[in-house]
Structures are given as C-alpha cells and as structure tokens.
C-alpha positions in Angstrom: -30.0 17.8 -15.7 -33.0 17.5 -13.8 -33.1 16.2 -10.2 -36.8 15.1 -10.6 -36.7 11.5 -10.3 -40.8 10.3 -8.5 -43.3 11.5 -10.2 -46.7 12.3 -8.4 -48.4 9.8 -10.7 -46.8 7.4 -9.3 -45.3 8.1 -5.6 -45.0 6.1 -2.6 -45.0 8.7 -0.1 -47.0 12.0 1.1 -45.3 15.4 -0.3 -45.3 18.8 0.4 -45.8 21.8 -2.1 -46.7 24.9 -2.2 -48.6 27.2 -4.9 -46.7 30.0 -6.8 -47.3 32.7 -9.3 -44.0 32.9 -11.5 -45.6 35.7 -13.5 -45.9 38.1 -10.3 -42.1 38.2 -10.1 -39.0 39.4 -12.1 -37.3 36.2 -13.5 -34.4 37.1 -11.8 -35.9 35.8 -8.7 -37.4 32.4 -10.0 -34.0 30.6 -9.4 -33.8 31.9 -5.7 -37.3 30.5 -5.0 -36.7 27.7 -6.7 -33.8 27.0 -4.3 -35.6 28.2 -1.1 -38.7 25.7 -1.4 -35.4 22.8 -2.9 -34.0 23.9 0.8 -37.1 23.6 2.7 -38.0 20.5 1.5 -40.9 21.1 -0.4 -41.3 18.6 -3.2 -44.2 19.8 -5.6 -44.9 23.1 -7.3 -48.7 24.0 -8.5 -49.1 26.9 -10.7 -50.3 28.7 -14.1 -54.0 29.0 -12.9 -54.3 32.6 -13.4 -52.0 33.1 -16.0 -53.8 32.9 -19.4 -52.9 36.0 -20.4 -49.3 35.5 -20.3 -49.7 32.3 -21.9 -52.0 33.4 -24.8 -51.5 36.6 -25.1 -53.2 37.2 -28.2 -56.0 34.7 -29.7 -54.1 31.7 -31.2 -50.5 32.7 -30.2 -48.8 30.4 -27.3 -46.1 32.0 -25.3 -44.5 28.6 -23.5 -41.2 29.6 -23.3 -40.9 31.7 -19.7 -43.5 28.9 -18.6 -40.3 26.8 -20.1 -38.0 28.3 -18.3 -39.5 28.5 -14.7 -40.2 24.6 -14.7 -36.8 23.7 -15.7 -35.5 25.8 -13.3 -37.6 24.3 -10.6 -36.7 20.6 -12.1 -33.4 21.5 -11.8 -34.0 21.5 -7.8 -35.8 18.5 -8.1 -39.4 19.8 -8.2 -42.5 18.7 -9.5 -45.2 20.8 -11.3 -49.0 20.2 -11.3 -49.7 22.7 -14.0 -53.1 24.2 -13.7 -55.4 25.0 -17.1 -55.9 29.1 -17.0 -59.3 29.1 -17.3 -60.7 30.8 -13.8 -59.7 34.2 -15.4 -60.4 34.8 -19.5 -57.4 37.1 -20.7 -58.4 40.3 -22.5 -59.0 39.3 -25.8 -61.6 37.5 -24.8 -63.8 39.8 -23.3 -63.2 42.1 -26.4 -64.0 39.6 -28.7 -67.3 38.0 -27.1 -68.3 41.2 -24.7 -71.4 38.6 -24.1 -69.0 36.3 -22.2 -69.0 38.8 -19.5 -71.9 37.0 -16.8 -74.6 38.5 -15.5 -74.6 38.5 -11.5 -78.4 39.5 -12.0 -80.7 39.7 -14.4 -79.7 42.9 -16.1 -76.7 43.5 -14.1 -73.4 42.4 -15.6 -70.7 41.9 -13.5 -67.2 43.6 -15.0 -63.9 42.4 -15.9 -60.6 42.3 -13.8 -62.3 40.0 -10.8 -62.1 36.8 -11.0 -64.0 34.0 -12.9 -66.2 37.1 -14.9 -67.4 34.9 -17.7 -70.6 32.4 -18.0 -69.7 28.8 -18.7 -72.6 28.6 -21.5 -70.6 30.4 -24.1 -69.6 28.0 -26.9 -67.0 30.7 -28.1 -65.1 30.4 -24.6 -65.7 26.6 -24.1 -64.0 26.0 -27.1 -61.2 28.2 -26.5 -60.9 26.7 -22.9 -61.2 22.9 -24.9 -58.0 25.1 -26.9 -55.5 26.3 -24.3 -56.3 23.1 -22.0 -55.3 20.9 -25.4 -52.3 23.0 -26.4 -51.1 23.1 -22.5 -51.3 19.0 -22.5 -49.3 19.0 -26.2 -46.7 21.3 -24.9 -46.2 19.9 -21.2 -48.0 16.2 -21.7 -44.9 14.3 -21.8 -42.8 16.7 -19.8 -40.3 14.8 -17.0 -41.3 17.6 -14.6 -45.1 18.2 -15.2 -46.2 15.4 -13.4 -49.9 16.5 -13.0 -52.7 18.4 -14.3 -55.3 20.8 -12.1 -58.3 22.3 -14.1 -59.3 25.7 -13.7 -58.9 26.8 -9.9 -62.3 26.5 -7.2 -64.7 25.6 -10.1 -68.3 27.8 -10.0 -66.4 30.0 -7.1 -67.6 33.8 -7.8 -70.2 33.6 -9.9 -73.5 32.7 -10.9 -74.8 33.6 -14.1 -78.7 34.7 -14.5 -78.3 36.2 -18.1 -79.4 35.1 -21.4 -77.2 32.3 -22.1 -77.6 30.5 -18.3 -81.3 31.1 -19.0 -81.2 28.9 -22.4 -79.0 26.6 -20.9 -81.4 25.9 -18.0 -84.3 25.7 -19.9 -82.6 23.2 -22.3 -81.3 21.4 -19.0 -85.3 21.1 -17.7 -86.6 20.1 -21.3 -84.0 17.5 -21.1 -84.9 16.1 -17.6 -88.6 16.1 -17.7 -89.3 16.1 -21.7 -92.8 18.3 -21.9 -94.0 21.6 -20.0 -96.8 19.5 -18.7 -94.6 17.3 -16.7 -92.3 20.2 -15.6 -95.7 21.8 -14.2 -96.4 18.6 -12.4 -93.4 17.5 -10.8 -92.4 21.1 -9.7 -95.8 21.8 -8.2 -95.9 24.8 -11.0 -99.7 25.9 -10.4 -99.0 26.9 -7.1 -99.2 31.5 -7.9 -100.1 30.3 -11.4 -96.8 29.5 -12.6 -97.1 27.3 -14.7 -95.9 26.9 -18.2 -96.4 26.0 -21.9 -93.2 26.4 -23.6 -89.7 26.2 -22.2 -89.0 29.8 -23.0 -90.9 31.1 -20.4 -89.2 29.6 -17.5 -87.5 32.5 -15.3 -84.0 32.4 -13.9 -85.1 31.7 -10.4 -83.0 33.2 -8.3 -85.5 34.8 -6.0 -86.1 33.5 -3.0 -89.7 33.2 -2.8 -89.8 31.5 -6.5 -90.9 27.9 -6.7 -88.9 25.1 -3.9 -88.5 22.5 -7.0 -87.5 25.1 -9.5 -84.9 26.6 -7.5 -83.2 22.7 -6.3 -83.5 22.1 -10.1 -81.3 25.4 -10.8 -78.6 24.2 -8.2 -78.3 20.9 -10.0 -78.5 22.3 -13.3 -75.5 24.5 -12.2 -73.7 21.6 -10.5 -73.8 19.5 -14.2 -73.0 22.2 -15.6 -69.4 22.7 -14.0 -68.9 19.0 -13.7 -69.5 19.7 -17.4 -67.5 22.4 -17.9 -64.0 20.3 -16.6 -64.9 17.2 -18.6 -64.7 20.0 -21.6 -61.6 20.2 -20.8 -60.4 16.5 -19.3 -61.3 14.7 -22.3 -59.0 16.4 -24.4 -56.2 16.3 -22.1 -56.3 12.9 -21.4 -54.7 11.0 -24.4 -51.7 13.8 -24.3 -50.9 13.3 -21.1 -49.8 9.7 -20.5 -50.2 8.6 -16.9 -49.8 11.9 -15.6 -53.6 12.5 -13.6 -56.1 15.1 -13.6 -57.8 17.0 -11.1 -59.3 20.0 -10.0 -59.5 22.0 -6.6 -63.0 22.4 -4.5 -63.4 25.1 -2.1 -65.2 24.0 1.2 -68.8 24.2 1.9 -69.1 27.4 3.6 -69.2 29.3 0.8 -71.8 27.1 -0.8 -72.2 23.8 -1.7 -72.2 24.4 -5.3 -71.1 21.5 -7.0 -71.9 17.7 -6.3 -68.1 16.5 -5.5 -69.5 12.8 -5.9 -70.8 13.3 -9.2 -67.7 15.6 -10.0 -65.5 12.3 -9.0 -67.7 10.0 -11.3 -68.4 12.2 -14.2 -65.7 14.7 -14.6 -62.9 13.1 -15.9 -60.7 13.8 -12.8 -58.0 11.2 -11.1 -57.4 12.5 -7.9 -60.0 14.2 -5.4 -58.6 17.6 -4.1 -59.9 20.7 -2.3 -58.4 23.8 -0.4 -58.4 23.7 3.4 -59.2 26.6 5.0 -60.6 24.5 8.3 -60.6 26.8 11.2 -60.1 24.1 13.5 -58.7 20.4 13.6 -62.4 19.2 13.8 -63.2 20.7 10.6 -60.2 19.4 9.4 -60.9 15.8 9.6 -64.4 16.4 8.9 -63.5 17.5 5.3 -60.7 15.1 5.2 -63.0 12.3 5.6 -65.5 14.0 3.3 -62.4 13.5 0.5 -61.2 10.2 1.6 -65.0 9.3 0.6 -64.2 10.3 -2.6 -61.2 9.5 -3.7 -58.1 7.4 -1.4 -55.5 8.6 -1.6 -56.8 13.0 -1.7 -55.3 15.9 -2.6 -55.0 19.2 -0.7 -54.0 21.9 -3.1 -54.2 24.6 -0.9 -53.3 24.3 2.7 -53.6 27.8 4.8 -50.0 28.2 6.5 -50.7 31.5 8.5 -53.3 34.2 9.5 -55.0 35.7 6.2 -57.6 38.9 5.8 -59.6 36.2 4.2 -60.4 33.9 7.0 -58.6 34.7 9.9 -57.7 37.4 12.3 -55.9 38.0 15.4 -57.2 36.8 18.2 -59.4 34.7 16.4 -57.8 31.2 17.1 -56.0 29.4 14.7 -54.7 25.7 14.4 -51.2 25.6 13.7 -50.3 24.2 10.0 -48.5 21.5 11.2 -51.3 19.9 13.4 -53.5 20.3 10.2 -51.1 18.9 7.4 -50.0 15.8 10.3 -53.6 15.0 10.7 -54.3 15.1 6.9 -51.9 13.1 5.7 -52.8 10.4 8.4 -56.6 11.1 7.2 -54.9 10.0 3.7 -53.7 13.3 1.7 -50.9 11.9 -0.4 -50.3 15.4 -1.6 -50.5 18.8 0.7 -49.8 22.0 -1.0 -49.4 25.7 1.1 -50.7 28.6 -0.5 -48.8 30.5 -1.3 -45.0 30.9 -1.9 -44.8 34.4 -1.7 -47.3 37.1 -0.1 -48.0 39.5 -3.3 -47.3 43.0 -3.9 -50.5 43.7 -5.6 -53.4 42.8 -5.7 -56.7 41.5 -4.0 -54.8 38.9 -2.2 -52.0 41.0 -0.9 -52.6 40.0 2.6 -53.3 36.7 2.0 -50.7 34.7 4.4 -47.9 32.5 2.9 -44.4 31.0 3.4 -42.5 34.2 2.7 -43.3 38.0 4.0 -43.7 40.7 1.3 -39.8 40.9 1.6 -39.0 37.6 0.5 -36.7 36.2 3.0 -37.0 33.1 5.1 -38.3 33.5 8.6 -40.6 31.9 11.3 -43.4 30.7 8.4 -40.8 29.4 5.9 -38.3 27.4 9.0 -41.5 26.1 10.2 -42.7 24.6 7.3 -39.2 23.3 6.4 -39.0 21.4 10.2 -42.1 20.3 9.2 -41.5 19.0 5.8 -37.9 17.3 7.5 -40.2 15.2 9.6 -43.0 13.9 6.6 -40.1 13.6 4.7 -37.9 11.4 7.3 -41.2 9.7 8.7 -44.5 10.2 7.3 -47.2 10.2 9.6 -49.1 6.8 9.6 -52.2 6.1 8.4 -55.3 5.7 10.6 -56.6 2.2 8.9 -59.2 1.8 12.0 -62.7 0.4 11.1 -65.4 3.3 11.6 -68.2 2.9 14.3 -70.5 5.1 12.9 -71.2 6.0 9.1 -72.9 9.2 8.0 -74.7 9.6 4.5 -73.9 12.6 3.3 -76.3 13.3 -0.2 -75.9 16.8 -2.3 -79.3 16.5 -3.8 -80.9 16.0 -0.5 -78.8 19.5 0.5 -80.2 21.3 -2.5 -83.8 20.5 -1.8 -83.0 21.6 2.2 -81.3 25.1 0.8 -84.1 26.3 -1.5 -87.1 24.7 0.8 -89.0 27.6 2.7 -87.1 27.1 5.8 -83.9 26.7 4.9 -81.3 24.4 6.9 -77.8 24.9 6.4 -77.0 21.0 5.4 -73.0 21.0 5.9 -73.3 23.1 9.0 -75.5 20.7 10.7 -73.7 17.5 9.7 -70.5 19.2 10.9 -71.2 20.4 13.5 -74.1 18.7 15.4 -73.1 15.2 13.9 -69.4 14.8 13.1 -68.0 17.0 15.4 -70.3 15.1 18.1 -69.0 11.5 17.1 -65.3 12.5 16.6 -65.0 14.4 19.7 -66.1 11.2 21.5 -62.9 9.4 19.9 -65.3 7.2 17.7 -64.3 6.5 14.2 -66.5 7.8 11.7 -66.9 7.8 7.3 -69.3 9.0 4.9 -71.2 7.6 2.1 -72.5 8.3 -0.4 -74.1 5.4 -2.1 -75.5 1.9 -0.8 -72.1 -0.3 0.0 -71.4 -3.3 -1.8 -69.4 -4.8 1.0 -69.8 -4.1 5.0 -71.3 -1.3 6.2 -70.4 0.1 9.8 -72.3 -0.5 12.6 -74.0 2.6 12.9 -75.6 4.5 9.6 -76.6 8.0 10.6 -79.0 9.8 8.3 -79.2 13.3 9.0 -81.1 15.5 6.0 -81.4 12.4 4.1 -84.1 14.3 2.7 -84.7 13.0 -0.8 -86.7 9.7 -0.8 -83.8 7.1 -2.8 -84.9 3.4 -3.4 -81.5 2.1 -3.6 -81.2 3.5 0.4 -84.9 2.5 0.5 -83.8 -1.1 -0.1 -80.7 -1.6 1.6 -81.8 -0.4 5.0 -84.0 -2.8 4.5 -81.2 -5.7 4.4 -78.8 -3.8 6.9 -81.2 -3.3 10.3 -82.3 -7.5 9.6 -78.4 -8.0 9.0 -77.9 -6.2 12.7 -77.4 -2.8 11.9 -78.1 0.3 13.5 -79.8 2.7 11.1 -80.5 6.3 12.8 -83.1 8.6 11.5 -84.0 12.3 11.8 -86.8 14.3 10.7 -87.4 15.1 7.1 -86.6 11.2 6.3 -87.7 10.8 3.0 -89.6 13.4 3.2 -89.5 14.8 -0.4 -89.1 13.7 -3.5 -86.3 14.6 -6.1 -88.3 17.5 -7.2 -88.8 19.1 -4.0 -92.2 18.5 -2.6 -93.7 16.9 0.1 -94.4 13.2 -0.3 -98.2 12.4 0.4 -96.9 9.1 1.5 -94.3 10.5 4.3 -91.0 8.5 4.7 -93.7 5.3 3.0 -94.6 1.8 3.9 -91.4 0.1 3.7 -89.6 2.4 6.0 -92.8 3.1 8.2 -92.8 -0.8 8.8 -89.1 -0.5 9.5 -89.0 1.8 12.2 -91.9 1.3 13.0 -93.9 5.1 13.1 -96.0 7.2 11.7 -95.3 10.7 11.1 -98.1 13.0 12.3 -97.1 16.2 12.1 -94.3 18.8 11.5 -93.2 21.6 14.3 -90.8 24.3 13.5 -88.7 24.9 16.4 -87.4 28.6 17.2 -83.7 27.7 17.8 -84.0 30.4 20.5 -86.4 27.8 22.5 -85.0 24.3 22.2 -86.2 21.4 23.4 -84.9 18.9 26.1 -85.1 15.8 27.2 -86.0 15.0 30.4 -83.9 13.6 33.3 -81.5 15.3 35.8 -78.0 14.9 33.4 -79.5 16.3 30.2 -77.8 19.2 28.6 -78.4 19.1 25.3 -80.7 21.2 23.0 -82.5 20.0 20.4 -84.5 21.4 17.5 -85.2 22.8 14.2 -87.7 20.4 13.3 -89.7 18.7 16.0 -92.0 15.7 14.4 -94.4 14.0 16.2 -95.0 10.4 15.7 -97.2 7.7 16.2 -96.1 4.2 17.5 -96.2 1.6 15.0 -94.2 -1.0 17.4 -91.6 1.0 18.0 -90.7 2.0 21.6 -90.0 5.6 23.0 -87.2 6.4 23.9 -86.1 9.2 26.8 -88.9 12.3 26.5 -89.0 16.1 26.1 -89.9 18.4 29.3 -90.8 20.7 27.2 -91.7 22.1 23.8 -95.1 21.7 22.2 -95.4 18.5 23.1 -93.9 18.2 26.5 -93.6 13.9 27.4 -93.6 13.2 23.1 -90.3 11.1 22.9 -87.0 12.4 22.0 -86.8 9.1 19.2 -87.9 5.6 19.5 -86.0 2.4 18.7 -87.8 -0.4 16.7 -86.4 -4.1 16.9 -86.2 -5.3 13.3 -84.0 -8.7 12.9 -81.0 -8.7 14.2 -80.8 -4.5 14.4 -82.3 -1.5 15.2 -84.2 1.2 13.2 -83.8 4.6 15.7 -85.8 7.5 14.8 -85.3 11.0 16.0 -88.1 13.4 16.3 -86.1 16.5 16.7 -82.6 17.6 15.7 -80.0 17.7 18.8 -76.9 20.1 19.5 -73.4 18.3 19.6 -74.4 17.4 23.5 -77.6 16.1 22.8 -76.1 13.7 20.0 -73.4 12.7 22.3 -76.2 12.0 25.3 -78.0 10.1 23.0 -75.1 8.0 21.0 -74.4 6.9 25.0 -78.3 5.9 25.2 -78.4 4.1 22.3 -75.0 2.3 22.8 -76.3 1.2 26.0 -79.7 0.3 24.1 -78.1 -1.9 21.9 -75.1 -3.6 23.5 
C-alpha cells in the first residue's frame, strides 16, 4: 500500500526531489534508490523526459508496465512523481519514418540524430504524435495516487534552432499572419533598406545572418518564442481534462544560454499551472535574481533542477561555487514550493557522465547524499520562512524589448545588464526588489526602474503617467522608447507624453567603448558608466551630478523632473553595479 498521502497539487509545505532516469539502471536497483531518496527525505521524484523510446517503442505500441513498476515502487516509500511528456528526444521510429523531422541547424546543414532535441517543431507528423504520447501518458497515469504532476518536454527550444524548409514556411505564415500584405511587411520592417524588400511571402529568407534586417531578425525570435509556447499548449490541452487537479508545467533553462522563449507569455498562453526553471546560478545573487524573475510569474515556483555539486557543465574547481543548501534555503524563502536536485545518480554513459548528482558513479551514500538528507531534515522539520517584505524598487523586465536589443546592430546583452548592473546593485544594498511585467492594477513600489525598456508600450506610456503624479519614482535609461515593436528607430524619440514627463529632449546617441567609461564627477565616484551615452536637452528637468569626462565632459549623468507628487529620473548613460548604487544613494537623498 502506498505511503503517498499529500499530493503536490495540493501541498502545504516546500518539498524536496530529485530527478532520476529509471531506464539507465537494472531494475534490480530501483527499490534500493527508491529507499535511499525515502531515507534522505526527499519527497518528490521527476522523470520519463528522455525516455520515449522505452515507452513507445514502436509507433502505436505503449510499453507502461516497467514505468508501472518503478512508480509503485517509489509510492511504496511514499514518493511522488511529476512525470515528464518524452518529447525532448523523438525515439527511432520516428526519424525513420519522417527523415524530414530531422532540423536543420543551417540552411542546408542538418543536424543528426542521437543528440538531443534533433527534430523541428513545424512537423505536423511529430506534433501529432507528441499530442499522442502526451494524451496516452495522461490516460494511463491521469488518475494515478502517485503521479501527482505533469512536466512537458524538458528545457523547451534548448539545442536547436531550425532554418530548414518547414521553419521557413512556418515563419513566413507567422509574418503573413501578423502584418497581412508584403507591402506592410516592407514598411514596418524598414525592408528597402539593400533592396530587400518583398512581393510574396515565399521569398522571405530564414534570417539568421547577422547583418540581415534588425526587424526581421526580432520578428524571427518572437516567431520562435510562439512557436514553443505553441508547441506545449499542443500538448497541455490534451492533458488537461485527464488529469484531474493534478497541474502542468514545464522547465526553463536560464537566460545565459539565450533568452529564447517569452516565460510571461509562456505563463499566460501555454496551458501551464506552475512556473518552473532549472537553477544553475553560479552565485546566491543570481539566485534570487531568477527567483524573483519566477516569483513574477507564478507564486508559489518550481525548481526542477537544482545543481547539488561541481558539474563539467558549469563548474570547475577552483571556480567558486555556492553550496546547495544556501541556494535551495534562499529559494524556498524567495517562494519555491518545490526544489528538485539533478540528478539521483551520476550516469555511466553518456554525455552527461560527469554531470554532478546525489550519488557517485558507485552508488553509495556519501558527503553529497548526507548533505542533502541534513538538509532535507531541516525543510522538513522547519521550512524556511517566507520573505513577505514590500519591495523598494521595481524593475520591468520586457522579452520583446530584449529581442529588439539582441538583433539591433549593437547588440546589448539584456539579462546580463539587468542582472548584473541593476539587480545585483539593489539587492546587494539589502533593498527589496520585484519585477514586472505588465502595468499593476493595484500598488506599484516606490521606485520603477526601466532599464532596456526599449519597445515603445502605451499601456506603460499611460501609467507612468498616473504613477510619477501619484508620487512615484520612475527611472529611465537610454533607449527609452526608443523603437517600435518592429525594430526601428522612432522619429518621435521616447514622444510627447513621456518628453513632457521627464522633461527632455533626446539629441543624440553616443556609443561608448566599454574600455573608456564614463564618470561622474566628484571626489567619491567610482563607478563606470556606459554603453550608450545620450545627450539631452532640458525641457524642465534639472541635472543631476555630471561626467568629467567622455564626449561630453560636464553633460549630466541624468536629470530629475518634478511631476506631481513624484519624480521622472532620466539616465543618459548606463552605470556599472557602483555607479547604480552611487546614484540609488543620490536619488534617495533627492527625493526623501
């Protein structure tokens, strides 16, 4: 009889897991793991997300029953399963009956089997037999005691990016949808500039080039972003009346291996319960910084995989490492209801061989696995309490406006500089900080940072408006509404409304050689600043502290308009983690 009692659907407390491949081990074994995570008080099991070809091994035939037999034997310690759809790796049969599956990693170039993810998402054949396993998976397990959630896929769009025939068609159907006629396409996109421009849908290229049209390549990293967020609704919506309350969700990878899909829309649009990613943070900064990031999506979050050790992957010795306890502590007070190690075992074979996890090669307990059981004795005794604190400072954080910044001429990594320069800056200074993503209906905090914010939005247009009278603090940086959603400059700048707001006028654009930054002037700066240095004109707005140097030596380092009850702050440049810190003290003591 099964010990299982609390399902994750429906749990009151935070829980430990950890992820394990069954299929990589004799069954003999299965019971003796099951008992080792049972003793080390692990509490959820995730699993079956590269195992299609055990569980179809031939088109149309369903092999449940050693997938049977591991989950009962890990109910019978009182586990839980989240059972992930297998569709990260297409089994053989696949490849051999649709050879055109395989992707094309350029035009011309098709990338082989026996990776990982080596199949285009645009092929009806495979989306239907994903929409297949996915529905038979949810008939078999739906209503199981022990199955208690659902992850599709595994790190969705990781690996691949097809440029072949059927991305191509899929792309061009995308653009015919969004703007309707060639002749608007042309426009929007700025498609005379080299004579590119079109007069049937068929001739738009797969632009992955990076000296092909600005707008055109932002439109490709949307169009690939829908079509993932697509791709797990294909397989969400026929889960979901099988599955009772048991929830659905998928894992993310983090942003520095590309922000490739739009978690907010992902959230909204792809049929998902739970928010979750896989934390590879090198450091409890970028911890809480992607904690936050998933508390803004979803509260309570997921973590389905949690680093627990050195890997070939991401670390190596002497590089430092936070310990796993100080990282799982801090996520579960961020709001992780559910953190899960990878992995139970290290394997024998294959890529991931090195890959760290809670038992050696050998498969005995020592230092990793009576660590993680002390650890999981403490969460399980006394969970670490949740930080409820009001945040001081707000950051908008906007995937489209990332997009445009990736493919513009001169790129600018978007997550690096909010992490880094912005967050890191504010949390280090022990002030409380959350994202957003849209307008808020309800209170916003005191200060609203909007690095990158790129992509000219009314909705923001219109409640920065209401917030600075209301007595906020809204802070600028250059590129403010700078573009428009199809990538080009705005004629019009950041416009009227916001012009009258904080009170300037943009003049002119500087790039800034990161090996010369700017500072400010004044015997206690030590700050840098740069990447962008604009230079305004005063519109009512007052300058703030200067630069010594730069192109324009004595231009100011931002300016503060009154408006209302608030501020609007603009910055002309973009400063390091010191110079945000030096001025966040300036402005503090600007506005009370």
């Amino acid at each position: 009889m099964p010990k299982h009692q609390n399902p994750l659907s429906n749990q009151s407390q935070p829980r430990l897991g950890v992820a394990y491949f069954p299929e990589h081990w004799d069954p003999q074994r299965w019971a003796t793991d099951a008992r080792l995570m049972a003793e080390a008080g692990l509490k959820t099991v995730r699993m079956g997300e590269f195992a299609w070809c055990k569980m179809e091994p031939r088109e149309g035939e369903y092999h449940w029953t050693w997938l049977d037999e591991v989950i009962d034997i890990l109910a019978a310690e009182g586990l839980e399963v989240i059972l992930c759809t297998p569709t990260a790796c297409p089994p053989a049969w696949a490849i051999e009956k649709w050879p055109e599956l395989l992707p094309h990693s350029k035009p011309g170039e098709i990338k082989q089997s026996g990776t990982r993810r080596y199949y285009t998402p645009f092929h009806e054949g495979y989306r239907s037999a994903c929409r297949a396993i996915a529905r038979e998976m949810a008939t078999h397990y739906g209503q199981h005691p022990a199955v208690t959630a659902f992850q599709i896929d595994n790190e969705l769009g990781g690996g691949v990016e097809d440029t072949g025939p059927l991305a191509q068609k899929a792309f061009q159907d995308w653009l015919a949808q969004k703007y309707k006629t060639p002749e608007q396409l042309n426009q929007d996109l700025g498609l005379i500039f080299w004579g590119n421009e079109v007069t049937r849908w068929p001739q738009i290229p797969v632009p992955i080039e990076r000296n092909q049209n600005p707008g055109l390549r932002a439109a490709w990293r949307e169009f690939w972003s829908d079509s993932w967020i697509a791709f797990c609704r294909n397989q969400t919506e026929i889960m979901r009346p099988l599955i009772g309350s048991r929830r659905l969700t998928t894992n993310c990878f983090l942003h520095r291996w590309e922000m490739k899909i739009d978690w907010y829309k992902l959230v909204q649009e792809g049929g998902i319960d739970v928010f979750a990613f896989d934390n590879y943070s090198l450091d409890t900064s970028e911890n809480i910084y992607y904690n936050r990031l998933a508390r803004s999506l979803s509260d309570p979050f997921w973590i389905l995989e949690q680093s627990c050790g050195n890997t070939s992957h991401h670390h190596r010795w002497p590089e430092k490492e936070e310990p796993f306890e100080k990282l799982t502590h801090q996520a579960i007070a961020e709001g992780a209801e559910s953190v899960s190690f990878f992995r139970w075992r290290q394997g024998l074979f294959g890529l991931e061989q090195e890959h760290a996890a809670v038992l050696d090669h050998h498969g005995r307990p020592g230092d990793v696995y009576r660590r993680m059981q002390e650890l999981a004795g403490e969460i399980n005794r006394t969970p670490p309490s949740r930080k409820t604190r009001e945040a001081d400072f707000g950051i908008v954080f906007d995937w489209p406006s990332a997009w445009l910044t990736a493919n513009s001429p001169r790129k600018i990594d978007y997550s690096d500089l909010i992490r880094e320069r912005i967050f890191r800056a504010i949390h280090e200074s022990g002030q409380q900080v959350e994202f957003l993503h849209r307008p808020p209906s309800g209170q916003a905090p005191p200060f609203l940072l909007l690095p990158l914010l790129i992509r000219h939005d009314p909705e923001w247009e219109s409640f920065l408006e209401d917030y600075v009278h209301n007595g906020g603090i809204a802070i600028a940086f250059p590129l403010f509404f700078a573009k428009d959603a199809n990538n080009q400059y705005r004629e019009e700048g950041m416009g009227g409304k916001m012009e009258a707001l904080f009170g300037v006028q943009m003049e002119k654009r500087i790039l800034i050689d990161e090996e010369f930054p700017l500072q400010t002037e004044g015997p206690s700066a030590k700050g840098h600043w740069g990447l962008r240095q604009e230079i305004l004109s005063l519109k009512g707005a007052h300058s703030g502290v200067i630069f010594g140097n730069g192109p324009h030596p004595g231009s100011p380092a931002y300016t503060s308009h009154r408006k209302g009850r608030g501020h609007a702050i603009y910055l002309t440049a973009y400063p390091d983690a010191t110079g945000l810190e030096e001025f966040l003290q300036a402005v503090r003591n600007l506005t009370g």
